[in-house]
N, C-alpha and C positions, 0 to 999 in steps of 0.2 A: 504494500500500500504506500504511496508518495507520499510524502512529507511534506511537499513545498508547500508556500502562501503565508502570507501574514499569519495568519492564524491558525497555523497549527503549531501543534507540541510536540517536543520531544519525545522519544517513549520515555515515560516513566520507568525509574527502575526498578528492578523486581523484587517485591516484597513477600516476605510468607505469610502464609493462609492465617485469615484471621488479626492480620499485625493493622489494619486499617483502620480507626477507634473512629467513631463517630463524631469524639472531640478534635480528633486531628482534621476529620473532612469536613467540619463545619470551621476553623481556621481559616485551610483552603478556600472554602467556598467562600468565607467571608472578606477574604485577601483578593479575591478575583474579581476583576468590573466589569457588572452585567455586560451581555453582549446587545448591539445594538438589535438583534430581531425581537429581543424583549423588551429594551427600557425603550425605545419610539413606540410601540405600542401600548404600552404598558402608560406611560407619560401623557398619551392621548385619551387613553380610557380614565386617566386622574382627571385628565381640563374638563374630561365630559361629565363626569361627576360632580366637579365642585361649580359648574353653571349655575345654580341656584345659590352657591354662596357669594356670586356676583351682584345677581339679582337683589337678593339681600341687602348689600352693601348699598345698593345706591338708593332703593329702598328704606332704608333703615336710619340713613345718613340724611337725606333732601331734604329736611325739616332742620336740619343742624346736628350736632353730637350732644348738643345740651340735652335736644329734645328727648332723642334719643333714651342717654343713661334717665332722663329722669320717667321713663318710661318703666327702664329694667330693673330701679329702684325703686317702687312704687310696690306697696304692702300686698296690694294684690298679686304682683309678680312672683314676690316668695311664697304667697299661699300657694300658688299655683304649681312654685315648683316643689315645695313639701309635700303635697298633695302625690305630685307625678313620680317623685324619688319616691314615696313611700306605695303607692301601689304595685311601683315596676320590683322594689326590693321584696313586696311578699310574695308577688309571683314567681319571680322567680328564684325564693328560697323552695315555695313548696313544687317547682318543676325540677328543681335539683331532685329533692326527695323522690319526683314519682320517677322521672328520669333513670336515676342512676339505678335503683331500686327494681325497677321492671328489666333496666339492661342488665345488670348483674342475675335477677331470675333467669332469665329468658338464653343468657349465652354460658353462664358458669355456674350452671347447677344441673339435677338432673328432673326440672320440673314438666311434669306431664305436657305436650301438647307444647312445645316452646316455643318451634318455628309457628306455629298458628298467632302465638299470644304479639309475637315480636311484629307477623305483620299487622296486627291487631291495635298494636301501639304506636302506629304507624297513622293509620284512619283518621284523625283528629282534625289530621295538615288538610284533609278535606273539606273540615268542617267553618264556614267561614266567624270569625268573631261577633260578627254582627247578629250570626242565625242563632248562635251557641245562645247570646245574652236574649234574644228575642223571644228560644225557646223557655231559656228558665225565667223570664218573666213573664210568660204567660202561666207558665205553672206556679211562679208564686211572687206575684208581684209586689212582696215586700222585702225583696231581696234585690230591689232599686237600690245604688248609691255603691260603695267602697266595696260593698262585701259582693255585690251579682257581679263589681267588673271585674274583682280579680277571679272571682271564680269564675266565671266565664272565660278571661284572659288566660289562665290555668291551664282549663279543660283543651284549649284548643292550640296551646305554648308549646306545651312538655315534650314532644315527641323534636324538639327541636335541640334538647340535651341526651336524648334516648338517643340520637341516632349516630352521634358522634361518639358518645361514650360506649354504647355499643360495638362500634366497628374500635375504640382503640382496646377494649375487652378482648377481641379476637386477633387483634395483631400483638400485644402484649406476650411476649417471653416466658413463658410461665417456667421455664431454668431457675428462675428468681424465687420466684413465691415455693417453688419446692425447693428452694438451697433455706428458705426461710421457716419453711416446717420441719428439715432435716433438724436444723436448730434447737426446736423443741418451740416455734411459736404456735399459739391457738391460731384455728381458723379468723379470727376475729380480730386476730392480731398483725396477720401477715395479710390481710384484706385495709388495714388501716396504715401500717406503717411501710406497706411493699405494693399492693395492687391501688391504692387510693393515691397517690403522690403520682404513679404516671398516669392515671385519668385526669387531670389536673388540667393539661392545657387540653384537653378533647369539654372536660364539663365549663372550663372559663369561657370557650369559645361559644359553646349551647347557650351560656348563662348571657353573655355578651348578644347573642340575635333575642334572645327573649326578650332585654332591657332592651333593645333598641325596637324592636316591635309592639311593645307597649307602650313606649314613649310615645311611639306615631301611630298607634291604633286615634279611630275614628268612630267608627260602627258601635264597637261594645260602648264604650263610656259614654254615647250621646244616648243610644238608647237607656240605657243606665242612670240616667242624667246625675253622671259623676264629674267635675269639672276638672278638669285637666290641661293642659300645655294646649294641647292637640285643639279641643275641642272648643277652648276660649281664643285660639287662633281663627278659628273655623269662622265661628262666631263674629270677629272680629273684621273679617274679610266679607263677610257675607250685609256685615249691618251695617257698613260705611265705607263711601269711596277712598276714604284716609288709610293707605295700605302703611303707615309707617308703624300703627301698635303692633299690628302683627308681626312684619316684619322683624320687628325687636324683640317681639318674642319669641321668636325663630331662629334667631340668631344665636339665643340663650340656648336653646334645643341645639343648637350646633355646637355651643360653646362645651357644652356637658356631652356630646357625643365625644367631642374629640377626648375630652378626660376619659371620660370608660375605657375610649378605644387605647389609651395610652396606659391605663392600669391593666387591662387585659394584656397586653404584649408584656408589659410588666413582669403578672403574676405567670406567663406562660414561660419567659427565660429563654432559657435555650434547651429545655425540654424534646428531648423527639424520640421516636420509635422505629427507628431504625435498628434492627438485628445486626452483631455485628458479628457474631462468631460464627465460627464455618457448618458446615450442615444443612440439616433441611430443618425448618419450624416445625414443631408437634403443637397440634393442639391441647391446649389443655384441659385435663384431668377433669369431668364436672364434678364438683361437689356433691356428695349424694344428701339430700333434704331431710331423707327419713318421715317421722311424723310430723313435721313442718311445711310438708306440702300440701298440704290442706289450709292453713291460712295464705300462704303462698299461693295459691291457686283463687281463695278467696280474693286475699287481695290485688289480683290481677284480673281477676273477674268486676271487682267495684269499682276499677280505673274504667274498665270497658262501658259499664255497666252508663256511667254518668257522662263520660267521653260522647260516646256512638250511639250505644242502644235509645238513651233520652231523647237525643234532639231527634233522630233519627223515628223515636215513637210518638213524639209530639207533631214530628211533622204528615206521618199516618193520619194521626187524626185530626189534620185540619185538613189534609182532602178527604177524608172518608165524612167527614158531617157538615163540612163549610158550608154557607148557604151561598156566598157570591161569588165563588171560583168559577171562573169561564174559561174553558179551556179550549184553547187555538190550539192545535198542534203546528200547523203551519208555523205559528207569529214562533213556538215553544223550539220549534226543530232551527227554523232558520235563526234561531238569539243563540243555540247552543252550537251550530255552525260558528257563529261569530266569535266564540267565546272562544272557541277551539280554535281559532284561525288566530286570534290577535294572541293568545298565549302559547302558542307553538312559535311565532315570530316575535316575540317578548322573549323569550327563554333562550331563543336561538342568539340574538344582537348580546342578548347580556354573557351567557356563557364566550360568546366570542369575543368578549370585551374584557371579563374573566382573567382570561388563563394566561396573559405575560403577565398579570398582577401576580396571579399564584404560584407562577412559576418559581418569580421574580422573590417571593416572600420567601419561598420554602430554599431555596437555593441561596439565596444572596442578603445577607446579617447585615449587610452596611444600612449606611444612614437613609442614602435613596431608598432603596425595596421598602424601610420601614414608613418614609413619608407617602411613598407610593401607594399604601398598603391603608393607612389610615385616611389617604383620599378617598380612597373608593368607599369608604363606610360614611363618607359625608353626607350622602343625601338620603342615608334608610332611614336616620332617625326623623326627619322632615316630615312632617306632614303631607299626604299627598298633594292636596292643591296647593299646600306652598311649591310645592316641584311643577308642577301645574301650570301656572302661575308664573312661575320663573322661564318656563318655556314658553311660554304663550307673550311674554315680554319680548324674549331674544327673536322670536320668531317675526312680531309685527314689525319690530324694527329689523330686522337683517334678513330672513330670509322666509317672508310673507309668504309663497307660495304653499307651503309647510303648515299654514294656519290652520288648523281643523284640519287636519290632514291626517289619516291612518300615522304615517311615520312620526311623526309628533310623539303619537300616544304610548307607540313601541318607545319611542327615544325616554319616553318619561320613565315607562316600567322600568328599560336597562336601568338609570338613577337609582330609582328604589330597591331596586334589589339586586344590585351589582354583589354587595358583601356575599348574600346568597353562595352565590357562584364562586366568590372568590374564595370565601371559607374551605367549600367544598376541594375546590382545585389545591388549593394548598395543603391539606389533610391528605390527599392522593399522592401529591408530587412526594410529600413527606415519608408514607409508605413504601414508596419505591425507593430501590436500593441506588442512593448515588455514585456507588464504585463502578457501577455498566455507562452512567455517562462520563465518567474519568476514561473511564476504558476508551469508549466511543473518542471519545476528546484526541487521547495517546496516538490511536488508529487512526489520526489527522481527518477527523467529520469535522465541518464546518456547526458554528453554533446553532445555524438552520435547521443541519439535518439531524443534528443531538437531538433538536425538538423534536422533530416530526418522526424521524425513525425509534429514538429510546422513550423520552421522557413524555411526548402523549400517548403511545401506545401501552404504556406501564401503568397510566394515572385513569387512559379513557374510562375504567368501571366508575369511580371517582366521579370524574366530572359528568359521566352522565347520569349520576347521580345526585348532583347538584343542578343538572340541568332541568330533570325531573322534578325537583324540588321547587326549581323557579316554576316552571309551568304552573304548579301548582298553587302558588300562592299570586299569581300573575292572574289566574283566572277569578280569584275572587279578593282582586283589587277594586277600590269602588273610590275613593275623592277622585283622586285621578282622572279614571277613566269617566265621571261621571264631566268633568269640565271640556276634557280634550278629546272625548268619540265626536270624528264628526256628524254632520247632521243624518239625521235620523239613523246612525245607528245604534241597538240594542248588544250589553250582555246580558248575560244570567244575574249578574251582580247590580247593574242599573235598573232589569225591572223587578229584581226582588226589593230595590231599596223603595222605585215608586212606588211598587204596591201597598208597600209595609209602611211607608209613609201617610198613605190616605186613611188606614186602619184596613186594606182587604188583605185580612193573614190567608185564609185561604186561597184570594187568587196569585198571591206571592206565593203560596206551599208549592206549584210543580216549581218553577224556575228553584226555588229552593234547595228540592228534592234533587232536580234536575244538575243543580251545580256540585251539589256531595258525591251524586254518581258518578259525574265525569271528571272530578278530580280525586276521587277513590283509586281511580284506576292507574293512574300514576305513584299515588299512595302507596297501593299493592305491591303495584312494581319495585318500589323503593324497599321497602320492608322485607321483599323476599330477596334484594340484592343485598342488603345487609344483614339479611340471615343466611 
């Protein structure tokens, strides 16, 4: 194989099996400057993300800076943000709980039925925030306010810590936890001080999308009428032409993404799970349950039970008794065409928009990959119509044609849910062993074909698994899509929110119905790829 060009390397010299430490190849990798077919791209998918923090800025500022702070000083600003830190901090204490709890059942034990339960705890990602709080308010409508939004925000969160914790459960070494009972530790002990410290940056990362999709949930807390960042922005925008309070309040929501996103990177380190000694992986060992599998089972039955079976029975019976459900199949079939078309090309732009951030993270420790990495999480905490909003701004003035325009609406989704994707691709890249792309590198590949021949074909289960993921939650986005669909078109999401608007539950129930089934099925799919 030739050697010549810029860019290639020497061969490396030859090392014995197993002498390659993970701490040595993260040095390496962190001594070496991205290659340019990632950071150009990667750098473009940052500008496109932080659009809305432009927006923002001129927004927030046109009044003056005075106005501004005395805006984000204002008594009402920190109710609003104790309110938002303290509901997003109980969710996602108790989604760590159900999370890590159902993954450790369901992959390192020997509980009945496991691959059933794991896609089971999977189904949630289906279920949209809006339906979730709609449903347990109609069944008990004095669980209005803090208590229906986080339970609701809960029920339909967790599977967002399950799924990462789950898949680092099955890449985890288990050499470790049995050199730690060889020792003489309890199970209980070698699950806290050996299997719980490398779940660490898989559960920060679950913990980190749940805070940031609560921050910017819309749906639960309005119906809920619990007052929130989100929803007194909302408000805000809706009841006066003066976009500068919101703005400023938007800003705050930025200001505290970027903290999260900087203590999550934080608390993650330089943690990875990468295998480093020679062999093949064995799976590990399950845990046998004994007589403990019978609460074990219970309580993977009462996650289902409240998760799926509920809304899912509430929404049975408001088509089976409703008295003003009308049902079009025509108007039914063509909104779920739609739905399906616009989140299949939302899923596609954002995953490709993705993967040099992810690459770039998982590969490259410097200072760029990390500010790179914390762009693209700029716009999830955002509110949708401030993202909205912010495009529908750049668009009148620069590139009109675009205005109400399908591609708009995609360009919005990528924003929102860039992290999505990126989380995912970087958890992949992470998996795969990066001694085949040193190899690759030695055998003079260009950085091109590293990508495309080793490191997407290693990571592809991965990212389409994160791509599955965006689908999913792409389909039952609603601020958004509800500003930027152009004229007269329909999703699942916009006519469940009209219907449910006017008070017709039952003729909202098919589109309902209809959006849990068709993003089930991605669902599914994920759940059994991670099992």
């Amino acid at each position: 194989m030739s050697t010549t060009g810029a860019k290639t390397r020497p061969p490396a010299p030859a090392r014995p099996a197993g002498a390659v430490t993970a701490a040595a190849g993260g040095r390496q990798r962190a001594g070496r400057r991205p290659p340019l077919v990632l950071l150009v791209p990667a750098c473009a998918a940052a500008v496109f993300a932080l659009l809305p923090l432009g927006y923002l800025g001129v927004r927030a500022l046109e009044r003056g800076p005075a106005h501004a702070w005395a805006i984000v000083a204002d008594e009402r600003t920190l109710t609003l943000l104790a309110r938002s830190l303290g509901l997003a901090a109980v969710v996602v204490f108790a989604c760590l709980v159900l999370g890590i709890s159902l993954a450790w059942l369901t992959v390192r034990t020997t509980l009945p039925g496991a691959r059933a339960w794991s896609v089971l705890a999977t189904l949630p990602l289906a279920v949209p925030s809006y339906v979730a709080a709609f449903t347990w308010l109609s069944a008990a409508p004095e669980l209005a306010g803090f208590t229906g939004a986080a339970l609701a925000l809960t029920l339909v969160s967790f599977p967002y810590v399950y799924l990462p914790v789950a898949a680092a459960l099955r890449g985890i070494d288990p050499a470790q936890e049995e050199a730690a009972r060889s020792l003489g530790h309890r199970p209980a002990a070698v699950f806290r001080r050996v299997t719980l410290p490398q779940l660490r940056p898989a559960a920060a990362g679950g913990g980190l999308l749940v805070t940031l999709y609560v921050l910017s949930d819309f749906g639960a807390v309005s119906l809920m009428r619990f007052d929130t960042f989100t929803r007194a922005i909302h408000t805000s925008y809706r009841a006066s032409f003066d976009r500068t309070p919101a703005a400023a309040l938007s800003v705050v929501l930025v200001v505290l993404t970027v903290a999260l996103v900087a203590a999550e990177v934080r608390t993650r380190g330089r943690a990875g799970h990468v295998r480093t000694g020679s062999g093949t992986v064995r799976p590990a060992q399950p845990v046998a349950l004994g007589r403990l599998r019978f609460p074990a089972l219970a309580w993977c039955g009462a996650v289902t039970a409240v998760a799926v079976a509920f809304p899912l029975g509430v929404l049975a019976y408001w088509l089976a008794v409703g008295n003003s459900a009308t049902w079009n199949g025509s108007i039914l079939f063509d909104t779920a065409v739609t739905t399906f078309g616009v989140a299949a090309a939302g899923a596609a732009l954002t995953t490709l928009l993705a993967l040099p951030v992810g690459v770039l993270s998982a590969r490259h420790r410097g200072r760029a990959a990390h500010l790179l990495e914390q762009a693209a999480y700029a716009g999830h905490a955002l509110p949708g119509i401030t993202v909205a909003l912010s495009l529908v701004f750049f668009a009148v003035r620069y590139a009109y044609p675009l205005y109400q325009q399908l591609p708009l609406l995609i360009a919005a989704y990528a924003v929102l849910f860039l992290p999505l994707a990126v989380a995912a691709t970087r958890a992949a890249v992470l998996q795969a062993p990066p001694v085949l792309e040193d190899v690759a590198r030695s055998l003079g590949r260009s950085p091109l074909r590293v990508l495309r021949e080793v490191t997407v074909p290693l990571a592809a289960p991965g990212v389409a698994a994160g791509t599955a993921l965006t689908f999913v939650v792409v389909m039952k986005e609603l601020p958004a899509t509800l500003l930027l669909r152009p004229t007269g078109m329909d999703t699942l999401a916009t006519r469940l929110w009209t219907e449910t608007g006017t008070g017709s539950f039952a003729a909202a129930a098919p589109y309902a119905a209809t959006l849990i089934l068709l993003a089930a099925i991605p669902s599914y799919l994920l759940g059994r790829h991670r099992s």
